[in-house]
N, CA, C and O atoms as a GROMACS GRO file, in nm:
protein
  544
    1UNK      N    1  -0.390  -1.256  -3.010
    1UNK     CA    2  -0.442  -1.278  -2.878
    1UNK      C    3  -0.337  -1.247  -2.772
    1UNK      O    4  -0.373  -1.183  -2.673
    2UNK      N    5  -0.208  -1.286  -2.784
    2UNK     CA    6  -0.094  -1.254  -2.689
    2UNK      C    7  -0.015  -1.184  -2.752
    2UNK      O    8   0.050  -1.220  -2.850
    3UNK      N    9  -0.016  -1.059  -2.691
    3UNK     CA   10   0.096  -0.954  -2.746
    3UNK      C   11   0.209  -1.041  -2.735
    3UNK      O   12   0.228  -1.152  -2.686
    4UNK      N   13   0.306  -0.925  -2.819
    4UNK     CA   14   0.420  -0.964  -2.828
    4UNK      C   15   0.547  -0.990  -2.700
    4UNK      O   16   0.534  -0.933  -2.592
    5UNK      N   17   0.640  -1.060  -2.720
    5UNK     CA   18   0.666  -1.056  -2.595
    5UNK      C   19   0.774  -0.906  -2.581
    5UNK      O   20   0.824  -0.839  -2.672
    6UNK      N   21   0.782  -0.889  -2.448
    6UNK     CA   22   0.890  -0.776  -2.442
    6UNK      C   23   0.956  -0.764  -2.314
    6UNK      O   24   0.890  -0.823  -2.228
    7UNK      N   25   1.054  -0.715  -2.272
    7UNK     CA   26   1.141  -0.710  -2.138
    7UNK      C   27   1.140  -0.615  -2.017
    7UNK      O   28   1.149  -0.494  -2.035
    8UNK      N   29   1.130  -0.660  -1.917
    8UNK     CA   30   1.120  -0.589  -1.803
    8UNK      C   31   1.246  -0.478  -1.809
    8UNK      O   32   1.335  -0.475  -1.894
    9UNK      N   33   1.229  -0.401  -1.712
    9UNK     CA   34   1.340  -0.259  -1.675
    9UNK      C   35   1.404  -0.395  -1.615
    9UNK      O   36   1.413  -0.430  -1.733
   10UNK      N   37   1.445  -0.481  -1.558
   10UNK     CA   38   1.600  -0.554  -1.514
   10UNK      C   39   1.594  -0.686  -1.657
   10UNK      O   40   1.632  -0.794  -1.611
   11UNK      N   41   1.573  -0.691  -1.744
   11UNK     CA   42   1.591  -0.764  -1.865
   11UNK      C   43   1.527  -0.928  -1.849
   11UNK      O   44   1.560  -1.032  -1.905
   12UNK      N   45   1.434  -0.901  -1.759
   12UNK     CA   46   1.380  -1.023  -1.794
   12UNK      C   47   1.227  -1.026  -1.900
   12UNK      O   48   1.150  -0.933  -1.924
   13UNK      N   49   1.223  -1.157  -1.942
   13UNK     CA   50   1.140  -1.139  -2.027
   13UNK      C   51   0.979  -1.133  -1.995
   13UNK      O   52   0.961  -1.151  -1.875
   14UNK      N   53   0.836  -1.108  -2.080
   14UNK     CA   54   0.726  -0.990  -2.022
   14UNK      C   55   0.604  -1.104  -2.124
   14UNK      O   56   0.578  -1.102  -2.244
   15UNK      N   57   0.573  -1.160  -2.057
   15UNK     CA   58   0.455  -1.210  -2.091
   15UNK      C   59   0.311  -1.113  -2.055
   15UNK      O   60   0.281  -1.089  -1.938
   16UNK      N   61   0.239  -1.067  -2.160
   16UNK     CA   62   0.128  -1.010  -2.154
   16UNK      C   63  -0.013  -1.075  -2.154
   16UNK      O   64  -0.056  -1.090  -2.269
   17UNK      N   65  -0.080  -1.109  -2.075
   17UNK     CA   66  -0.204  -1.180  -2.066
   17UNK      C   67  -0.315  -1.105  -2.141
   17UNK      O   68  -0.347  -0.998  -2.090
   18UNK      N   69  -0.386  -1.143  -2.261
   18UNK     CA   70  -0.480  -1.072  -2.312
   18UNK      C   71  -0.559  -1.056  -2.195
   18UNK      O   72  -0.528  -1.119  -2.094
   19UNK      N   73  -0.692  -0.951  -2.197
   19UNK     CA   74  -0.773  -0.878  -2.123
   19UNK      C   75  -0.903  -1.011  -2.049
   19UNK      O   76  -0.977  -1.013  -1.951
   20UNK      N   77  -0.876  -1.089  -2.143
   20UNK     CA   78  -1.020  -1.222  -2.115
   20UNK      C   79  -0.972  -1.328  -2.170
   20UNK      O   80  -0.959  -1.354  -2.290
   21UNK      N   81  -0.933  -1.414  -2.044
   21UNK     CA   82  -0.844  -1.554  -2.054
   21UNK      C   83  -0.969  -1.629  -2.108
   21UNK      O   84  -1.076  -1.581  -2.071
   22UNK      N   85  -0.975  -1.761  -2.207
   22UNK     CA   86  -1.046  -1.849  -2.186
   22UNK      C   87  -0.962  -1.976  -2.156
   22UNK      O   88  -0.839  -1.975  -2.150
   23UNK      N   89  -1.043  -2.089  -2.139
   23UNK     CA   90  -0.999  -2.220  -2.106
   23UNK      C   91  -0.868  -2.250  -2.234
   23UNK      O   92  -0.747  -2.274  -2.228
   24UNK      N   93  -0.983  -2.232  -2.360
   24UNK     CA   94  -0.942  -2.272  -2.487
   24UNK      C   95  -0.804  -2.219  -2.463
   24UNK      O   96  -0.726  -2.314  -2.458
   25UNK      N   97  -0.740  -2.095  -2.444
   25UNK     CA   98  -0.592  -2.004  -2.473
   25UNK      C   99  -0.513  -2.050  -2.404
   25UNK      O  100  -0.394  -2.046  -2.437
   26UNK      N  101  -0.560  -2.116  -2.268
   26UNK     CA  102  -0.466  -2.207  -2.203
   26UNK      C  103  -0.320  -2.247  -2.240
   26UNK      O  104  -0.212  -2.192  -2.219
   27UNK      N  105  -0.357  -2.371  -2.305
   27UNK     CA  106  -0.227  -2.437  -2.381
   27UNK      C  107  -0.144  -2.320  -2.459
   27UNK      O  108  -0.021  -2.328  -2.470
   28UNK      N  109  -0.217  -2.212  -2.512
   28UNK     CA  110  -0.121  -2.182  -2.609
   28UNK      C  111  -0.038  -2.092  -2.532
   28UNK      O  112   0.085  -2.080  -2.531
   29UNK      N  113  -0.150  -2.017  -2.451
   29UNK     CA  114  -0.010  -1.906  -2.316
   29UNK      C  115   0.093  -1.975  -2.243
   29UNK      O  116   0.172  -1.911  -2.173
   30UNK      N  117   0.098  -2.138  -2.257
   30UNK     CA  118   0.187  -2.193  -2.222
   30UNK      C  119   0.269  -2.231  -2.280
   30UNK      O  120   0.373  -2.269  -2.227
   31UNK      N  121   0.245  -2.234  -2.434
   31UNK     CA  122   0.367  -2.277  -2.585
   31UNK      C  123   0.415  -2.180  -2.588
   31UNK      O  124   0.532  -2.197  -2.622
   32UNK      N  125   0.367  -1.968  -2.552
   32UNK     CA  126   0.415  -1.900  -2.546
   32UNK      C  127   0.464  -1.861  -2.449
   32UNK      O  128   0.534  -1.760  -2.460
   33UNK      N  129   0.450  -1.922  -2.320
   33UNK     CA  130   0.620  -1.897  -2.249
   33UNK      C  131   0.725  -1.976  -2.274
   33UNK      O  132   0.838  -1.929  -2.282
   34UNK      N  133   0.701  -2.105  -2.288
   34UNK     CA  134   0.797  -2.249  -2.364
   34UNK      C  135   0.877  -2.157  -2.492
   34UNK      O  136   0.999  -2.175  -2.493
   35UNK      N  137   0.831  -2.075  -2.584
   35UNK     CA  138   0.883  -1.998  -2.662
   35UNK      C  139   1.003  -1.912  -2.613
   35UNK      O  140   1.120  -1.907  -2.650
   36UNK      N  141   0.900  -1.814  -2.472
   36UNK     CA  142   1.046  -1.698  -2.434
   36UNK      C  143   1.090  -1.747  -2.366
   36UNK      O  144   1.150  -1.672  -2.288
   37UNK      N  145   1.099  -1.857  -2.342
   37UNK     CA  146   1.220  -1.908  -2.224
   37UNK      C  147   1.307  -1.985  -2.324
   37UNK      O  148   1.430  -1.988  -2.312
   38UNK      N  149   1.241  -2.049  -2.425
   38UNK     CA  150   1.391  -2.092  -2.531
   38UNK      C  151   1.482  -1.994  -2.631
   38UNK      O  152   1.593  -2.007  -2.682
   39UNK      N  153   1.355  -1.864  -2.634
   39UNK     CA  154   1.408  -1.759  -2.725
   39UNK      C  155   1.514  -1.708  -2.582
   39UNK      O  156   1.613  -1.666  -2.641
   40UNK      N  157   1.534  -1.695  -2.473
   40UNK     CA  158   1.595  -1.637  -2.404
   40UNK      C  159   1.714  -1.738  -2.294
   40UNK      O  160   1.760  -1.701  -2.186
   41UNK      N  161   1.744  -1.884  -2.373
   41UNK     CA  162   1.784  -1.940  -2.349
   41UNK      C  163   1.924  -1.948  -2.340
   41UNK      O  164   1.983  -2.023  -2.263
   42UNK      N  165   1.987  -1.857  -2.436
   42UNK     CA  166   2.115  -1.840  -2.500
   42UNK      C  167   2.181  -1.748  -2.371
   42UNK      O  168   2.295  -1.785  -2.342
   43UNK      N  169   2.136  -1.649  -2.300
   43UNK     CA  170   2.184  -1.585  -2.207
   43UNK      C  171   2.278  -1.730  -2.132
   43UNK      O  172   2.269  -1.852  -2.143
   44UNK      N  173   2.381  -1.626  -2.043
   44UNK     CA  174   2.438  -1.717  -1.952
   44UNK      C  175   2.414  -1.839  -1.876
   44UNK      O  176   2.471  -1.948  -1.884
   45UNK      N  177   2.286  -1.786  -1.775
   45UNK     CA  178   2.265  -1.866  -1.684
   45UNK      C  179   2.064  -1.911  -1.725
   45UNK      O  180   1.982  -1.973  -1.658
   46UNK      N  181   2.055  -1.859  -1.835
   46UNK     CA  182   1.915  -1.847  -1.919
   46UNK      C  183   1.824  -1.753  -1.756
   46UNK      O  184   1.862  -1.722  -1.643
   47UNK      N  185   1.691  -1.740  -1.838
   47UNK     CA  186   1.623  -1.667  -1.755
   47UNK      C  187   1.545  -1.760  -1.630
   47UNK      O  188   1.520  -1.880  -1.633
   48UNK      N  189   1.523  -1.684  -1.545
   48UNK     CA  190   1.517  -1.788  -1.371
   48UNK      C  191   1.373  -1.704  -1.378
   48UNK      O  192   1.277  -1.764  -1.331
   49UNK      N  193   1.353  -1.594  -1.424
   49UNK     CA  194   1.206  -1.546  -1.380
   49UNK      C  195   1.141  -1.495  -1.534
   49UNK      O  196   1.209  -1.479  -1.636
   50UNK      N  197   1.012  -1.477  -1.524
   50UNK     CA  198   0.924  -1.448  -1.632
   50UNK      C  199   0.817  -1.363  -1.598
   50UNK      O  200   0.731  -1.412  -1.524
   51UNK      N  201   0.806  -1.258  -1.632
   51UNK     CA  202   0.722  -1.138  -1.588
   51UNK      C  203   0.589  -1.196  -1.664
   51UNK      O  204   0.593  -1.233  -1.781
   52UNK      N  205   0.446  -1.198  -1.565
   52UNK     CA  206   0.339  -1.211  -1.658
   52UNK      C  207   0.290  -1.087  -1.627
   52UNK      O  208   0.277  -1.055  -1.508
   53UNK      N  209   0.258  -1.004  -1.725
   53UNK     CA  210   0.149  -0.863  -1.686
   53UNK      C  211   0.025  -0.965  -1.691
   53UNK      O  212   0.007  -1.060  -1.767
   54UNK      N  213  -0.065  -0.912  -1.576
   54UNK     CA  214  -0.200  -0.983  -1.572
   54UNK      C  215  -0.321  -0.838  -1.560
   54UNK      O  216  -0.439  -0.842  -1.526
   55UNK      N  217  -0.240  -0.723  -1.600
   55UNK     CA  218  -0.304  -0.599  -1.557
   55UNK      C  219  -0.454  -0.603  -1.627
   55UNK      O  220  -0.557  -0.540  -1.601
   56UNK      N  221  -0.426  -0.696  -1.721
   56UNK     CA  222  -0.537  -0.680  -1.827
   56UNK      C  223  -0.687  -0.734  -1.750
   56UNK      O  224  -0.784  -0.669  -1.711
   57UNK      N  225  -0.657  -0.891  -1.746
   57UNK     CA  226  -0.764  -0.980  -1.689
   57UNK      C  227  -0.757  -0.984  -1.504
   57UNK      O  228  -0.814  -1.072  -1.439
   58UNK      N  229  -0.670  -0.866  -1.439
   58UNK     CA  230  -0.675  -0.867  -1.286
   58UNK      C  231  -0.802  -0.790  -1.268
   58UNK      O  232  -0.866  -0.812  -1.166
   59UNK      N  233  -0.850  -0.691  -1.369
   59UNK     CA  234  -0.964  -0.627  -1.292
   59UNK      C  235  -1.077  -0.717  -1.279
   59UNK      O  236  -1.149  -0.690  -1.183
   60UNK      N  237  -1.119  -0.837  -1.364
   60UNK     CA  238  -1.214  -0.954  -1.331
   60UNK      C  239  -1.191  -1.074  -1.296
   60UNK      O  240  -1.246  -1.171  -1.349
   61UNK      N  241  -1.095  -1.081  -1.191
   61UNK     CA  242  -1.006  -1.241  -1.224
   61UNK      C  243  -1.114  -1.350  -1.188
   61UNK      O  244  -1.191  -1.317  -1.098
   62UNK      N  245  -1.131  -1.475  -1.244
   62UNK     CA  246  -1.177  -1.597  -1.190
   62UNK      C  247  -1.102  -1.714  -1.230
   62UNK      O  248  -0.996  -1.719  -1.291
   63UNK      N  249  -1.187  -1.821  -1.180
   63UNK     CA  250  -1.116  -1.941  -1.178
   63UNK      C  251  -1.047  -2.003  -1.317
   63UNK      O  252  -0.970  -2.099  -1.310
   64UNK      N  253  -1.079  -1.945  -1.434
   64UNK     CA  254  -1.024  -1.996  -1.530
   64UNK      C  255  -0.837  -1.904  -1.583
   64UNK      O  256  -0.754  -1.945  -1.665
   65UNK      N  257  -0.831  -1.774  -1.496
   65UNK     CA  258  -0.722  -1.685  -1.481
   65UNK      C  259  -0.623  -1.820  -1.422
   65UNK      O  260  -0.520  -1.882  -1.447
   66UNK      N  261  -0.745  -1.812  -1.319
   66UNK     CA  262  -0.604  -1.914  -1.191
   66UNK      C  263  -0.573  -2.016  -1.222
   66UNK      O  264  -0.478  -2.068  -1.163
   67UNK      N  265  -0.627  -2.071  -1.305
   67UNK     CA  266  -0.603  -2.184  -1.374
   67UNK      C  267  -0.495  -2.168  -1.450
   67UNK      O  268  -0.401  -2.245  -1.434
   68UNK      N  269  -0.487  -2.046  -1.565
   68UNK     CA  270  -0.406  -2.002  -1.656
   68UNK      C  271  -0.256  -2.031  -1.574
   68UNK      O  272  -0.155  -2.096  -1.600
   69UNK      N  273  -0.302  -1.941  -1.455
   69UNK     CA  274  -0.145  -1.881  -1.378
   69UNK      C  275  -0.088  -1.991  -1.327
   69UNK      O  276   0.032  -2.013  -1.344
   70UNK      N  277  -0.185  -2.091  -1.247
   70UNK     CA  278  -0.103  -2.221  -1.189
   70UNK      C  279  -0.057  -2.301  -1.304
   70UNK      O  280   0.037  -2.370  -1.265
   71UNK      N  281  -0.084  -2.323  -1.435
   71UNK     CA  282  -0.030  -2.344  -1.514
   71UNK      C  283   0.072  -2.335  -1.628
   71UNK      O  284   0.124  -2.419  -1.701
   72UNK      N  285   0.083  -2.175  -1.613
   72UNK     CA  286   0.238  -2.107  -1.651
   72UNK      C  287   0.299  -2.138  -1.573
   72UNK      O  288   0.407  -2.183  -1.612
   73UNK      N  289   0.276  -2.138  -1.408
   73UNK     CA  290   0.382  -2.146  -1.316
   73UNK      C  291   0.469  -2.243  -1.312
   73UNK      O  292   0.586  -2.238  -1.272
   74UNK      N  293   0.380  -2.375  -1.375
   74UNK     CA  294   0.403  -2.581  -1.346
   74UNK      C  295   0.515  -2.509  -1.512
   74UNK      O  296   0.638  -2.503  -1.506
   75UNK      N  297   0.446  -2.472  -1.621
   75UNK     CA  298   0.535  -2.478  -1.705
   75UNK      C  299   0.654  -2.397  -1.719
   75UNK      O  300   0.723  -2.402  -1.820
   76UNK      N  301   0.685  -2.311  -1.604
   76UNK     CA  302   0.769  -2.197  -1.630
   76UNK      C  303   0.871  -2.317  -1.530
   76UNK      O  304   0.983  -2.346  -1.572
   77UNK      N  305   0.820  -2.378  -1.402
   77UNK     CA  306   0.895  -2.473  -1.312
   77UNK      C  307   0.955  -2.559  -1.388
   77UNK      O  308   1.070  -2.580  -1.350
   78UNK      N  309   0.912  -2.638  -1.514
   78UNK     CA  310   0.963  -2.792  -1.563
   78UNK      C  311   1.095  -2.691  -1.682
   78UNK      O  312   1.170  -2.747  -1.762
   79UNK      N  313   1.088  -2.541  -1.659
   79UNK     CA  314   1.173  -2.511  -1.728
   79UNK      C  315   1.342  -2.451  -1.663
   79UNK      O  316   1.452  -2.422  -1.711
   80UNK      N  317   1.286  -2.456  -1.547
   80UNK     CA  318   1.363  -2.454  -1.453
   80UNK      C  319   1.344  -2.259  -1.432
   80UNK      O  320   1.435  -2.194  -1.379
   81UNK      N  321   1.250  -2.209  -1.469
   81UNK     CA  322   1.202  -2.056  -1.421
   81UNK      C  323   1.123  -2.093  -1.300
   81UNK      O  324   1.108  -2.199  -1.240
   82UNK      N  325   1.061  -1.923  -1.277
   82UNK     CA  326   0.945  -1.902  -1.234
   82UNK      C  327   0.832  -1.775  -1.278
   82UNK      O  328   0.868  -1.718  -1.382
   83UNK      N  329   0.758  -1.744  -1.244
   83UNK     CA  330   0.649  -1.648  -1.308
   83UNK      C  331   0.637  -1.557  -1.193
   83UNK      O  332   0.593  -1.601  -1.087
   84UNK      N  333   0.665  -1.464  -1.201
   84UNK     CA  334   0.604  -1.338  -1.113
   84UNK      C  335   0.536  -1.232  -1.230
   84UNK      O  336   0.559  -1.204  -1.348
   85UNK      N  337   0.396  -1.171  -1.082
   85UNK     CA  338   0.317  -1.147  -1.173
   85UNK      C  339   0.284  -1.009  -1.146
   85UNK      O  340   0.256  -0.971  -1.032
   86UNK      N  341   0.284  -0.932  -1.246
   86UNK     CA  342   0.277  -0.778  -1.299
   86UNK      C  343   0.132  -0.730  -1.263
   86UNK      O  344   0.054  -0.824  -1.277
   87UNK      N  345   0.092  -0.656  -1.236
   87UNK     CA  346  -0.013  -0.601  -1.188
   87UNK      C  347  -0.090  -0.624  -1.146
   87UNK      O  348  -0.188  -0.560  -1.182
   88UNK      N  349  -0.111  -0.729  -1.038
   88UNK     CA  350  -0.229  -0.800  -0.969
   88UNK      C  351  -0.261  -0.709  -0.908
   88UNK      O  352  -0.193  -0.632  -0.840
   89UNK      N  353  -0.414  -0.714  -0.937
   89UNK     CA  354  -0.459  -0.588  -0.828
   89UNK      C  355  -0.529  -0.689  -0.665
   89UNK      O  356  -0.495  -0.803  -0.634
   90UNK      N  357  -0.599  -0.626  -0.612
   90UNK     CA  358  -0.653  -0.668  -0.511
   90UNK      C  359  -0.718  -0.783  -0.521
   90UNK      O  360  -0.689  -0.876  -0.445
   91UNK      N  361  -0.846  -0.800  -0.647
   91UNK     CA  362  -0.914  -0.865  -0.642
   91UNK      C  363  -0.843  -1.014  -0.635
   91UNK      O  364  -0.866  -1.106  -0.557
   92UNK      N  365  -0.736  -1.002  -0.759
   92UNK     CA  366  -0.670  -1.111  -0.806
   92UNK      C  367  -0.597  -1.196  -0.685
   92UNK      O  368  -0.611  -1.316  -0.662
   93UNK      N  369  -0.516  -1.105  -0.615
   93UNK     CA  370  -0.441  -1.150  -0.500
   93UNK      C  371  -0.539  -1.218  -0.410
   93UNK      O  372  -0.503  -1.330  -0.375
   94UNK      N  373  -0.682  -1.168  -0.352
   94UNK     CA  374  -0.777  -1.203  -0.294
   94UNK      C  375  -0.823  -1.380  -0.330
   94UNK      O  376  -0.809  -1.480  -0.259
   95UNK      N  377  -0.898  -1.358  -0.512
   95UNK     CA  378  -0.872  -1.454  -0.525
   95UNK      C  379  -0.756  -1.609  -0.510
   95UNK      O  380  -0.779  -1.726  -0.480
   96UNK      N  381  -0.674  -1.561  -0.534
   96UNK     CA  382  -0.518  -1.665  -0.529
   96UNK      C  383  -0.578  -1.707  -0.386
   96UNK      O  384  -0.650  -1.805  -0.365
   97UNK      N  385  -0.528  -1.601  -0.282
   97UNK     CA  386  -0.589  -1.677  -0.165
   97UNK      C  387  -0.682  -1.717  -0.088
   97UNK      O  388  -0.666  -1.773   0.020
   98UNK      N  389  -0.801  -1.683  -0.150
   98UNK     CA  390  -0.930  -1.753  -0.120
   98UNK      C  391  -0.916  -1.904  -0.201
   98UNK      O  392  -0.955  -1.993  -0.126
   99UNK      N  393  -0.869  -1.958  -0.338
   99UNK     CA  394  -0.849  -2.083  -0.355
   99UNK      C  395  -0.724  -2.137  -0.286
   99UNK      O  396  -0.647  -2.212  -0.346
  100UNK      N  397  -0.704  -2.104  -0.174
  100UNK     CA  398  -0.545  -2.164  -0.120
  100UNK      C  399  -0.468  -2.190  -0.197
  100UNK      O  400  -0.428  -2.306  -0.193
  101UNK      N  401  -0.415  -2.105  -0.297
  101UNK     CA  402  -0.299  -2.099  -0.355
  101UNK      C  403  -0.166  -2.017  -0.321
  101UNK      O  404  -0.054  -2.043  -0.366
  102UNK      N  405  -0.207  -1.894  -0.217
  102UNK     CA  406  -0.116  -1.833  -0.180
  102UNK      C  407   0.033  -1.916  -0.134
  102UNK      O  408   0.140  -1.872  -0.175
  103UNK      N  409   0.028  -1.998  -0.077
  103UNK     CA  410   0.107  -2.074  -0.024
  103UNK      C  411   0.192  -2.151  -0.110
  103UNK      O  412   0.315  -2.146  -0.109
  104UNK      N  413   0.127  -2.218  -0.180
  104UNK     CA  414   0.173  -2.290  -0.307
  104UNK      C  415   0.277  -2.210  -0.417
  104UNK      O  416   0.394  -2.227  -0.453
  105UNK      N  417   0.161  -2.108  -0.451
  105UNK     CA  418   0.202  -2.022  -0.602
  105UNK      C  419   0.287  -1.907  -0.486
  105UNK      O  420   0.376  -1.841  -0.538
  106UNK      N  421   0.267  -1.889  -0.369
  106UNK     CA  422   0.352  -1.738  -0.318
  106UNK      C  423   0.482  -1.743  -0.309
  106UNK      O  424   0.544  -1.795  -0.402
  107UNK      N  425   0.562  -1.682  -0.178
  107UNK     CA  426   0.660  -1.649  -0.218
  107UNK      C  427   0.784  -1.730  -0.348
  107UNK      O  428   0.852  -1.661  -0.423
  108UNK      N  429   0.787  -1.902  -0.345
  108UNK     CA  430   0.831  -1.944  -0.378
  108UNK      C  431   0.774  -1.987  -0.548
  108UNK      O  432   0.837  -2.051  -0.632
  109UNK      N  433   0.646  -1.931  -0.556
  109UNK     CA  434   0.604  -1.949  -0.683
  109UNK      C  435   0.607  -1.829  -0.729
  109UNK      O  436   0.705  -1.758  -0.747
  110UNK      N  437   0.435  -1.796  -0.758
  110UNK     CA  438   0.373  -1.661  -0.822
  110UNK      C  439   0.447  -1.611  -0.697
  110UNK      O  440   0.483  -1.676  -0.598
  111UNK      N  441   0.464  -1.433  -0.737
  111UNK     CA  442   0.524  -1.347  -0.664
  111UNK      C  443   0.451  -1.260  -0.767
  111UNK      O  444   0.433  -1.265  -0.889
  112UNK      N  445   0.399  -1.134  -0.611
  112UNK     CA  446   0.318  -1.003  -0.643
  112UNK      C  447   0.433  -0.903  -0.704
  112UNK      O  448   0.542  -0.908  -0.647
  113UNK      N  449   0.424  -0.837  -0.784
  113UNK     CA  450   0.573  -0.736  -0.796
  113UNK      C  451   0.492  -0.600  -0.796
  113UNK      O  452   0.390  -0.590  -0.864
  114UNK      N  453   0.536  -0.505  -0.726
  114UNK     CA  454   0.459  -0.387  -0.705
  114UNK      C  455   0.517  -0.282  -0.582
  114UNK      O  456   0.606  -0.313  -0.503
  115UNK      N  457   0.465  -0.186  -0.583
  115UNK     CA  458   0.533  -0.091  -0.513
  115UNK      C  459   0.477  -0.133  -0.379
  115UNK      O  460   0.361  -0.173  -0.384
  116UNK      N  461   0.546  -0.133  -0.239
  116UNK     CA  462   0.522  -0.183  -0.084
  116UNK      C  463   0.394  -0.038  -0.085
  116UNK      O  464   0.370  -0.026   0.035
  117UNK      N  465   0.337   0.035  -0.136
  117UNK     CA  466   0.227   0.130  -0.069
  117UNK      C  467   0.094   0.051  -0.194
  117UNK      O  468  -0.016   0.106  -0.186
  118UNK      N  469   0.099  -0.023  -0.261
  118UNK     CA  470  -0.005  -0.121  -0.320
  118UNK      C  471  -0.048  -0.250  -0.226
  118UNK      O  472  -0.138  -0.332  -0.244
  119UNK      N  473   0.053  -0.238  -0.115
  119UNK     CA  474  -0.015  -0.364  -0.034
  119UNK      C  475  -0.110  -0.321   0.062
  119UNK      O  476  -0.126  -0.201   0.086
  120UNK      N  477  -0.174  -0.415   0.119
  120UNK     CA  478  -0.271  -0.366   0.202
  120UNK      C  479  -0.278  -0.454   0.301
  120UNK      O  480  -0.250  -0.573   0.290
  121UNK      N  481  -0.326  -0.381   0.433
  121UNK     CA  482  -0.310  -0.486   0.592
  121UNK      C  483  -0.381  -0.628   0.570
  121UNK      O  484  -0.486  -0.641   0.508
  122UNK      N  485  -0.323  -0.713   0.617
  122UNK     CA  486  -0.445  -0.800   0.607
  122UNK      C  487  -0.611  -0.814   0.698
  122UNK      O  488  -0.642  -0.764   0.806
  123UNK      N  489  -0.664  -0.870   0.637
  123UNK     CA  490  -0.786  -0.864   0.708
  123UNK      C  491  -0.771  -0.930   0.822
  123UNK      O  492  -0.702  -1.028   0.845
  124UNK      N  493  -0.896  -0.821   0.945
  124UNK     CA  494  -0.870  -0.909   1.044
  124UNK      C  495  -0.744  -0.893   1.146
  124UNK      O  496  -0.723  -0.968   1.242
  125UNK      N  497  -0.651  -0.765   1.105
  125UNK     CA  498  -0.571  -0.760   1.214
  125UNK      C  499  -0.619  -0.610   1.270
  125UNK      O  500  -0.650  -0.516   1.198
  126UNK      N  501  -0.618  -0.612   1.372
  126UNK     CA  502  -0.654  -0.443   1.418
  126UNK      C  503  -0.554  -0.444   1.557
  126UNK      O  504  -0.514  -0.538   1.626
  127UNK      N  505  -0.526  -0.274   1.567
  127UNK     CA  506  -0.443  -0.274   1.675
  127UNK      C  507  -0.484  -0.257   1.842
  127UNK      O  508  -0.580  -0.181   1.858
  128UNK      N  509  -0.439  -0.303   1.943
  128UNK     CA  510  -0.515  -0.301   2.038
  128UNK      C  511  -0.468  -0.198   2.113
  128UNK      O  512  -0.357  -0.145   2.100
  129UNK      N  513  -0.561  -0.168   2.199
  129UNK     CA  514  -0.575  -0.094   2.270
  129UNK      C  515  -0.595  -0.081   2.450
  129UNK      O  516  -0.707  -0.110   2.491
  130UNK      N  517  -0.496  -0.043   2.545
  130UNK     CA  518  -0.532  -0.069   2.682
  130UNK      C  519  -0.599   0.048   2.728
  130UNK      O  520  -0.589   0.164   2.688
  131UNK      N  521  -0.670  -0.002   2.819
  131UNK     CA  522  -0.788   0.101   2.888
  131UNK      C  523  -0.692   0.179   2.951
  131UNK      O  524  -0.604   0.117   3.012
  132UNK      N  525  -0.687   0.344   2.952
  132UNK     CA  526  -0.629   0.417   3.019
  132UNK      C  527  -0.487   0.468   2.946
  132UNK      O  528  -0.394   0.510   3.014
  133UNK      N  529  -0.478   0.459   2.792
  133UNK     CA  530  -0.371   0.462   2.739
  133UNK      C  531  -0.414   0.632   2.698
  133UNK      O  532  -0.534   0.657   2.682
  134UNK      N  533  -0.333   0.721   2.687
  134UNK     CA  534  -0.301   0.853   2.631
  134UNK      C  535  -0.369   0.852   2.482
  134UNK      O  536  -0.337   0.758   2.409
  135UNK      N  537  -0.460   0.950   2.433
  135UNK     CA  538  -0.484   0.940   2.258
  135UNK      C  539  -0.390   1.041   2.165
  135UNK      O  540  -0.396   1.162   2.148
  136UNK      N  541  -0.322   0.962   2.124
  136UNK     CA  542  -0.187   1.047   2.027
  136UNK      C  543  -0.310   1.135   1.960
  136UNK      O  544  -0.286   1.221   1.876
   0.00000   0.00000   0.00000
């Protein structure tokens, strides 16, 4: 059900979210980060972040994902990590902050990792315009 684990291009370690979270897998995606954070414990200062790819289950995310994620996050925290998360697409990010989690799980929690031309304006801002201005 959970691939194996493996390491980011800066050596942190790569939690892979199968394609369709259930409730049931819960606990165990959380014994399997409790795993790479003790398997990766021996480093110096041990690992401070934990890559989740969510590329799998971002193209349908719902409430039982977010559940998943606020719950790696509480367990990646009592380990003294955090979870940033690998391929959230739109929907996913949407979701996070339609349940007011952005705030919570964002910068200081979950963190989007992705190239700055994957983001998108937020809704709702448009640029204004004065009557009598020149059209570039």
């Amino acid at each position: 059900m959970v691939q194996p684990a493996a390491r980011s291009e800066d050596g942190a370690p790569v939690l892979v979210l199968p394609a369709t979270v259930t409730r049931e897998a819960v606990p165990g995606l959380c014994e399997r980060l409790r795993c790479l954070l003790a398997e990766h414990a021996g480093a110096a200062a041990g690992p401070t972040t934990v890559i989740c790819d969510v590329s799998g289950p971002a193209a349908d995310p719902d409430a039982v994902l977010i559940d998943a994620l606020a719950r790696l996050q509480l367990t990646a925290r009592r380990q003294g990590a955090r979870v940033v998360l690998r391929g959230a697409g739109r929907p996913l990010r949407q979701l996070i902050a339609l349940v007011g989690l952005g705030g919570t799980l964002g910068p200081a929690g979950l963190q989007m990792r992705g190239q700055t031309e994957e983001r998108e304006e937020p809704l709702g801002v448009e640029e204004g315009v004065e009557p009598g201005d020149a059209a570039l």
